[in-house]
C-alpha positions as CSV (number, residue, x, y, z in Angstrom):
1,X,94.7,93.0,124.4
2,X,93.9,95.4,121.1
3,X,95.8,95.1,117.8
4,X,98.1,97.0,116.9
5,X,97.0,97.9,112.9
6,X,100.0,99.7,112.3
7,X,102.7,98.6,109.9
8,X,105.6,98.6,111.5
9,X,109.3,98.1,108.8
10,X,111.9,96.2,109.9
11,X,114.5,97.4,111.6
12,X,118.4,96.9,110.0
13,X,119.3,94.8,113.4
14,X,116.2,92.1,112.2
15,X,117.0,92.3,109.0
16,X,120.6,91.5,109.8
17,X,119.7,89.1,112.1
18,X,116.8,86.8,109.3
19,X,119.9,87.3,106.9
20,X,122.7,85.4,108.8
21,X,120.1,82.8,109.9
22,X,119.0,82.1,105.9
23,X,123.1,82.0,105.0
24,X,124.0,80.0,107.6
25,X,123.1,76.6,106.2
26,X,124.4,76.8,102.7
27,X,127.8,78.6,103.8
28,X,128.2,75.8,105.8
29,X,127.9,73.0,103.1
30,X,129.7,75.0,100.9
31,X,132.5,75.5,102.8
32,X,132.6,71.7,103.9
33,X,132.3,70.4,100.7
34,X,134.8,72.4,99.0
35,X,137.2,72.0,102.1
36,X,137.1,68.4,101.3
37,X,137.6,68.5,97.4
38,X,140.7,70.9,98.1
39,X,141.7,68.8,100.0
40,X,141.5,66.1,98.0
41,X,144.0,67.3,95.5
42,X,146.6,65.5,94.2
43,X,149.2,66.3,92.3
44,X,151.7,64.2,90.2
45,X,155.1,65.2,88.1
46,X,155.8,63.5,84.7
47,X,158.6,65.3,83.1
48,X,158.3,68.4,83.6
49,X,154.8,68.7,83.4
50,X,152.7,69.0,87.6
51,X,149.6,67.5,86.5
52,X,146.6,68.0,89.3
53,X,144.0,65.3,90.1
54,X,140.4,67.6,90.6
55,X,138.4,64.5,90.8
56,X,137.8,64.8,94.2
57,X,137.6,68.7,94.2
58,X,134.8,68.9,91.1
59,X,132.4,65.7,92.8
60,X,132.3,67.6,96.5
61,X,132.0,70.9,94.9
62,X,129.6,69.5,93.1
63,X,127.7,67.8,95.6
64,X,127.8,71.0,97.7
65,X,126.8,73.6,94.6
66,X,123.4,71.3,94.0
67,X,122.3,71.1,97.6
68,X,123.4,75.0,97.8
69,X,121.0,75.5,95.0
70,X,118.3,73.1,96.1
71,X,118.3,75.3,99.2
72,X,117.8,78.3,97.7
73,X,115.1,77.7,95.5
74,X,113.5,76.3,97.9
75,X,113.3,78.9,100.1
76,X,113.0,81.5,98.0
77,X,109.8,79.6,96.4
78,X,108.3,79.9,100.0
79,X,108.9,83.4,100.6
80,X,107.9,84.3,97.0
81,X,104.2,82.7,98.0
82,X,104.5,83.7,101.7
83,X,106.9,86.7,102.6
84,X,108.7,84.0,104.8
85,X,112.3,82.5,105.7
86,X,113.7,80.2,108.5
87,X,115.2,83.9,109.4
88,X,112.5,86.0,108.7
89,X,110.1,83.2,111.1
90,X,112.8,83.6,113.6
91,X,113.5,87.6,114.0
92,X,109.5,87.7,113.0
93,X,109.8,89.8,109.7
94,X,107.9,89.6,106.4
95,X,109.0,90.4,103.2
96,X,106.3,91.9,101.2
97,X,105.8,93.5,97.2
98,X,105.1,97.4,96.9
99,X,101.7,96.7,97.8
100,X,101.9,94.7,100.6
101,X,101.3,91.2,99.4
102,X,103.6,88.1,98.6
103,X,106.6,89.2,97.1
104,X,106.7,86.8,94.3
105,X,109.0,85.0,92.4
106,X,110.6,88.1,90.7
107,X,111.0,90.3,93.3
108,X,112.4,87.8,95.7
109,X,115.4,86.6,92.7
110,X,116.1,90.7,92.0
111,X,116.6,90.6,95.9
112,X,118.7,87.9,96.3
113,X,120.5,88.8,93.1
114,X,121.5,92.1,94.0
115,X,122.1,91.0,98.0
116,X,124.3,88.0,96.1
117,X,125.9,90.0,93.8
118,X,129.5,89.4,95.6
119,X,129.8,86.1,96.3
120,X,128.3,85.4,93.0
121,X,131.3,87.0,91.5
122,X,133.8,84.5,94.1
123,X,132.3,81.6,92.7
124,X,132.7,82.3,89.1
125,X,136.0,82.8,90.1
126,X,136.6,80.1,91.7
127,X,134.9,77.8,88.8
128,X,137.6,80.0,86.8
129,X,140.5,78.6,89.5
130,X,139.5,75.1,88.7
131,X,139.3,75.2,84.5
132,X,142.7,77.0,84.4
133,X,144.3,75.4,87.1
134,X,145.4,77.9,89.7
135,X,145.6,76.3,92.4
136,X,148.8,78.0,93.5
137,X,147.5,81.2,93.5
138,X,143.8,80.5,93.9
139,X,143.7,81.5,97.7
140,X,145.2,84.9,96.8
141,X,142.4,85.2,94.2
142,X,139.6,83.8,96.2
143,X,140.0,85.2,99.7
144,X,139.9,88.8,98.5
145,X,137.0,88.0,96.3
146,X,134.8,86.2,99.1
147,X,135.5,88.7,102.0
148,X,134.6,91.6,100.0
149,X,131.4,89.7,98.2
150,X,130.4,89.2,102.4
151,X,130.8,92.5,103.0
152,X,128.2,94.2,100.1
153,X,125.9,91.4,101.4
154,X,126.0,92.7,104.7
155,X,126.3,96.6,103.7
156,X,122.8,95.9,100.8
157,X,121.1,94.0,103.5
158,X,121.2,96.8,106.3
159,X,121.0,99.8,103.2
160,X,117.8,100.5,104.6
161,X,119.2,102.0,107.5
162,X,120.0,104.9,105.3
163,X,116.6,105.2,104.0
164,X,115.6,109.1,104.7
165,X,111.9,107.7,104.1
166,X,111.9,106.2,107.9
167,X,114.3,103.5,106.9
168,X,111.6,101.6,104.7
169,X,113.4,100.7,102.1
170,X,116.8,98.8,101.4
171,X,118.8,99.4,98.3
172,X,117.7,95.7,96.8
173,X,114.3,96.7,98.3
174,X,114.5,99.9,96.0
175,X,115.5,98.2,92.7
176,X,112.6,95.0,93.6
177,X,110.4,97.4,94.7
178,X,110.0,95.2,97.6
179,X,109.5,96.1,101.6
180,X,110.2,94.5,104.8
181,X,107.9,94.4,108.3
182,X,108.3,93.4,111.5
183,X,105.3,91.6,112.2
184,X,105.8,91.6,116.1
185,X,106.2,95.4,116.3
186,X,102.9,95.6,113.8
187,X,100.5,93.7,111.8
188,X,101.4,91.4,109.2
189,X,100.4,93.1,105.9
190,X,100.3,89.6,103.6
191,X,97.5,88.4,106.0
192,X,95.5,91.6,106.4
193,X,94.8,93.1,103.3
194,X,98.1,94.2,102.0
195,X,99.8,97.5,102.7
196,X,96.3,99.3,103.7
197,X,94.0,96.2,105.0
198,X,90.7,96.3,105.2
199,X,88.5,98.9,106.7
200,X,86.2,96.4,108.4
201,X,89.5,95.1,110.4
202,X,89.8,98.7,111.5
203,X,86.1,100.2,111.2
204,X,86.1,104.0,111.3
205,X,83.4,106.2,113.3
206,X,80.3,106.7,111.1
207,X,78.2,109.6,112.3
208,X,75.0,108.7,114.0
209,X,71.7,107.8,112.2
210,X,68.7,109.6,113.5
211,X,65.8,107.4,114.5
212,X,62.3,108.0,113.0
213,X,59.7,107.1,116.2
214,X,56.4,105.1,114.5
215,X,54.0,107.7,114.1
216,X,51.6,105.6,116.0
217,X,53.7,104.9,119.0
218,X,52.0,107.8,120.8
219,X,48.7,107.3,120.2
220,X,46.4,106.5,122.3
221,X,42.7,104.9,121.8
222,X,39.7,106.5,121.9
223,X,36.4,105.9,122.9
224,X,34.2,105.7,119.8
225,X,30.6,107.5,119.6
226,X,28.3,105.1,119.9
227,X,25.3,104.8,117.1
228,X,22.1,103.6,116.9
229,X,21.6,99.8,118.1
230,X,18.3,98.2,117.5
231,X,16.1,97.5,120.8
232,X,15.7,93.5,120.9
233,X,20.0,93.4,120.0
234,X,21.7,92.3,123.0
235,X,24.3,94.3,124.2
236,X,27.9,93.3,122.8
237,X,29.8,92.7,125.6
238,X,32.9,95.2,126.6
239,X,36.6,94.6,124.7
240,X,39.5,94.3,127.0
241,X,41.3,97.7,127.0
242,X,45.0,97.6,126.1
243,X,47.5,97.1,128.9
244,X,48.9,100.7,129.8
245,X,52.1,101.1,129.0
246,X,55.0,104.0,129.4
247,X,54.5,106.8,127.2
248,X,56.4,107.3,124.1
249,X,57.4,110.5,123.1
250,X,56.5,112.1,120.1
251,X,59.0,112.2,116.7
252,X,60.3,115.7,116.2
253,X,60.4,115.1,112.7
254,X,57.2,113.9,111.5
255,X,54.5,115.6,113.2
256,X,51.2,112.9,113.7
257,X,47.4,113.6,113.9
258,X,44.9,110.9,114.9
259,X,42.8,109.9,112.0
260,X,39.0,110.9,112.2
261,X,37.4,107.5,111.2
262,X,39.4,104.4,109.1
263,X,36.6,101.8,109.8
264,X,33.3,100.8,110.9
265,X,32.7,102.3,114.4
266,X,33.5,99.3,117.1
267,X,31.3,98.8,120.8
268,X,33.7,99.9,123.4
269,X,33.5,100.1,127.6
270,X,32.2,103.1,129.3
271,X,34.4,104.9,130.9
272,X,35.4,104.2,134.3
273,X,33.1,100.8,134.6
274,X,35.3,97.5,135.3
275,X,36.2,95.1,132.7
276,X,37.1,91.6,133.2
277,X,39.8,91.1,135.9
278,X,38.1,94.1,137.7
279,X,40.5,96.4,136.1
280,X,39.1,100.4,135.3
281,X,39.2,101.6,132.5
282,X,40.5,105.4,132.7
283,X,38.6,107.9,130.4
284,X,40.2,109.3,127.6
285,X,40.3,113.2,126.8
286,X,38.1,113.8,123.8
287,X,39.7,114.5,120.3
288,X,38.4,117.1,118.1
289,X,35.6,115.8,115.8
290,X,36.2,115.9,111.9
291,X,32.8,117.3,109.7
292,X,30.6,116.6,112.6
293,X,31.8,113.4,112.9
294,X,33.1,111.5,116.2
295,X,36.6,110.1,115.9
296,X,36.9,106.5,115.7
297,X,39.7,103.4,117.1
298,X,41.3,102.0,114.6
299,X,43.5,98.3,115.0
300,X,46.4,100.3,113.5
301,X,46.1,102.7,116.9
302,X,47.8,99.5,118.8
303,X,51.0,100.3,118.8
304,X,51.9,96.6,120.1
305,X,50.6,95.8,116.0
306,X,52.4,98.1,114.4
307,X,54.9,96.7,111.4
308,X,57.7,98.9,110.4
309,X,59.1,98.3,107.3
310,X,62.9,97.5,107.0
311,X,64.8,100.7,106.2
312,X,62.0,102.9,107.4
313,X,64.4,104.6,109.8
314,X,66.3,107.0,107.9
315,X,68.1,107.6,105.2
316,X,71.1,105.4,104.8
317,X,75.0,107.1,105.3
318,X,77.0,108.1,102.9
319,X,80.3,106.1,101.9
320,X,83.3,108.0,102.9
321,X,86.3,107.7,100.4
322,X,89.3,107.7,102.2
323,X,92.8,106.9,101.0
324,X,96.1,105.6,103.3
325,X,99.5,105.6,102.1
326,X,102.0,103.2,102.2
327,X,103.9,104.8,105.4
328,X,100.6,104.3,107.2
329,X,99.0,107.7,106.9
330,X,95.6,108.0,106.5
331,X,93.1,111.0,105.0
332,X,89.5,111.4,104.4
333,X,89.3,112.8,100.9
334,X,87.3,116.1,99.5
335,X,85.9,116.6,96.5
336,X,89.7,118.1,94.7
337,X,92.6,116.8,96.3
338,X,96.2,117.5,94.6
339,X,98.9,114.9,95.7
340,X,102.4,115.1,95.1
341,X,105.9,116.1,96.7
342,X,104.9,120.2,97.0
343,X,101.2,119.8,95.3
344,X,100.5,123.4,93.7
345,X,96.9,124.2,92.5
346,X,96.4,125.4,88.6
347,X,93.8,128.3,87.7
348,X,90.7,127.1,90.0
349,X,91.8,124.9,91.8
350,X,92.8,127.4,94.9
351,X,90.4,125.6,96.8
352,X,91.7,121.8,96.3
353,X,92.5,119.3,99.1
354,X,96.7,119.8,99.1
355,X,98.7,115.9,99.7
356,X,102.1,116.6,100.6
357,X,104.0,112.8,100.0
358,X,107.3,112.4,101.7
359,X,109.4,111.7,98.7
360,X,113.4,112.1,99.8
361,X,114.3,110.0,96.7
362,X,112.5,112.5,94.2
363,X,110.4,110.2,92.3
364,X,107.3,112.1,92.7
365,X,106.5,115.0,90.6
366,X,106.2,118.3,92.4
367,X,101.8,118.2,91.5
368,X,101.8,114.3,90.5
369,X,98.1,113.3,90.3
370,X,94.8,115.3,90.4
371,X,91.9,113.4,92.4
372,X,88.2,113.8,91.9
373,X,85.8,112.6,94.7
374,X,82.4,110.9,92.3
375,X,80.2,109.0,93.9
376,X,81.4,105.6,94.7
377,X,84.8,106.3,93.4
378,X,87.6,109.1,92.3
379,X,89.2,109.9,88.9
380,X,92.8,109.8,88.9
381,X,94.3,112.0,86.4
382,X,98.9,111.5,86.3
383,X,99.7,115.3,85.9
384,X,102.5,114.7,83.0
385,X,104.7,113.3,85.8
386,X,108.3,112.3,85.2
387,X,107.9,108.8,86.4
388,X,104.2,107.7,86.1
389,X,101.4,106.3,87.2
390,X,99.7,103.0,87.2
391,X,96.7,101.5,89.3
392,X,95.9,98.2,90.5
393,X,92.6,96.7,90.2
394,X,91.3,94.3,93.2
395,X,91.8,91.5,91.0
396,X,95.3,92.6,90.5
397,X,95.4,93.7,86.9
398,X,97.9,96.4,86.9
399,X,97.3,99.5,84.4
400,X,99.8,103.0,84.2
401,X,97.9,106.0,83.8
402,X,97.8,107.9,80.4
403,X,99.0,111.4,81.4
404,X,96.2,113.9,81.5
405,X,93.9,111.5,80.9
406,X,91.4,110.9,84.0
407,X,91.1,107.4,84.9
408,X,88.0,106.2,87.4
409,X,88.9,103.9,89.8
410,X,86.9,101.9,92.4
411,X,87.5,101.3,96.4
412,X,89.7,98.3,97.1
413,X,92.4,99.6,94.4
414,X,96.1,101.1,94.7
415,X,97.5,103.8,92.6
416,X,101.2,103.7,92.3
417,X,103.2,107.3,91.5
418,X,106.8,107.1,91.6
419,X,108.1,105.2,94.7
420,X,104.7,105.3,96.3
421,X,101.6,103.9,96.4
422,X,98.1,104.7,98.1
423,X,95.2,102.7,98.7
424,X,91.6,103.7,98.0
425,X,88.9,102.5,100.0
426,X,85.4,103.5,101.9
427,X,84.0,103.6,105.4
């Protein structure tokens, strides 16, 4: 089965769904505990003062505030490392930062703070109830408070239905700069590489390296011209010929000769007399002689001893820069590229790479950034945007962009301009 490297955002319905799983528990001691303390009001008449006993009221509160709270940070310190909930496990979501990492501590408690916002607002009014005492008219004051505080929860947390940006982004996401994937629909950024994952976990097609043949594969030995051997030296006995094998063919792009002579001539078999094992020995067509000389076999003729050296077979490819944005697109990049919401070249640069970005909530600049293909990396120069720039190191170190002022940056980095982000890297 192949995986799916895809990001995939979370629907409103999951989102929904993680949200009412994560509130459940701490609505429910809340409304327990305070049940119980209301309930536990007593009230007394001396004169004519009502006097009202809270004890019981202020200890359950209490009781169900701190485990409320212990809740909370607890789980938002595990999504803030991990991107996950109890309700974000269950619908199989993943709350991410604007690059695709762990949210983090802040961007998590902006979220919550802004989905909060209206029941936030009940409490304090309800600690308010308590230190003035109106308990007569507190349910008149609370229940409009607490249904309407429910009601932005629900509307912030499904905002991203609305998104014109293919419902990416909530309106907490927006103001956190946070984003939301369904892991089961795609793959989990957090654990891949962030928003743009690495481009060994999905290798693109290199074009093919040519292969250099050994110029000696071909070549086949020779019979050497015998010289003069004294009388009363025995005859050296014949060498074993080589066993015959396939022919290779030649390399089309390094034409070979056979040397002339590289050694000391060497006794070999006649031609077409047996050698040991009874096995012929086929003659060889002559080679052309060299200044009157015969041509010699060399050990280096073997083909069976022939070394190449390691990288002897071609020249290696290129890195190609590439960049993929944080809605999944991806583009190979030329030497000029313009990016930004209607990118428009300047005087000579009719012939630049155009990078049109989605941007429905205008915070790129018509011709944001200018990009300039250099060897191992690009410059990045913020074309006097409105909102900015910035990049992100691979070690995280996050730096905005002077504008007009190009900035080199390195494969494995994001650039950030406005609401978007793009990742550089290499195949």
């Amino acid at each position: 089965m192949g995986v799916n490297l895809q990001l995939a955002p979370a629907t409103a319905g999951k989102r929904l769904g993680a949200a009412v799983i994560d509130w459940l528990p701490p609505l429910a001691v809340l409304v327990v505990t305070f049940a119980i303390g209301f309930a536990g009001i007593t009230r007394s008449r001396s004169g004519q003062f009502i006097t009202y006993d809270t004890a019981s009221l202020v200890l359950s509160g209490g009781i169900g505030l701190a485990l409320t709270a212990v809740y909370l940070f607890t789980v938002m310190g595990i999504e803030a490392r991990t991107g996950k909930t109890p309700g974000n496990l269950l619908m199989g979501i993943r709350s991410a930062d604007n690059d695709g990492y762990a949210p983090g501590a802040g961007t998590v408690f902006l979220r919550g703070l802004i989905t909060g916002a209206g029941i936030i607002l009940a409490l304090l009014a309800a600690v308010l109830v308590v230190v003035f005492r109106w308990f007569e008219p507190a349910l008149f004051i609370l229940s409009p408070l607490v249904f309407a505080g429910a009601a932005w929860a629900l509307l912030v947390v499904v905002s991203n239905h609305w998104d014109k940006n293919s419902g990416l982004r909530g309106w907490h996401d927006k103001a956190a700069k946070a984003l939301v994937f369904d892991v089961k629909a795609g793959r989990n950024p957090i654990t891949t590489g962030g928003i743009q994952g690495p481009y060994s976990f999905a290798p693109l097609d290199l074009p093919p390296v040519q292969q250099v043949l050994s110029p000696v594969a071909g070549a086949q030995a020779a019979p050497a011209q015998p010289g003069p051997v004294a009388a009363s030296a025995p005859a050296a006995p014949a060498a074993p010929a080589p066993t015959p094998s396939a022919p290779t063919p030649p390399s089309e792009t390094m034409p070979y000769a056979a040397p002339a002579s590289f050694a000391p001539p060497a006794a070999a078999a006649p031609a077409g007399q047996p050698v040991s094992g009874g096995v012929s020995v086929p003659a060889a067509p002559p080679l052309p002689a060299l200044g009157g000389q015969g041509t010699q076999h060399h050990v280096d003729d073997d083909v069976e001893r022939t070394q190449v050296r390691p990288g002897a077979g071609g020249p290696a490819p290129i890195a190609v820069l590439r960049i993929r944005l944080d809605d999944g697109r991806d583009f190979q990049l030329d030497r000029s590229v313009l990016v930004g919401r209607n990118p428009v070249g300047q005087a000579g640069e009719q012939h630049a790479q155009l990078l049109a970005v989605d941007d429905p909530g205008r915070s790129i600049s018509k011709t944001h950034l200018h990009l300039l293909t250099d060897g191992a990396g690009i410059w990045v120069t913020d074309r006097n945007s409105t909102n900015g720039s910035a990049v992100t190191t691979p070690n995280g170190a996050r730096t905005p962009l002077a504008p007009g002022v190009p900035t080199f940056v390195i494969p494995g980095s994001s650039v950030h301009f406005g609401d978007r982000t793009f990742y550089l890297g290499q195949a």
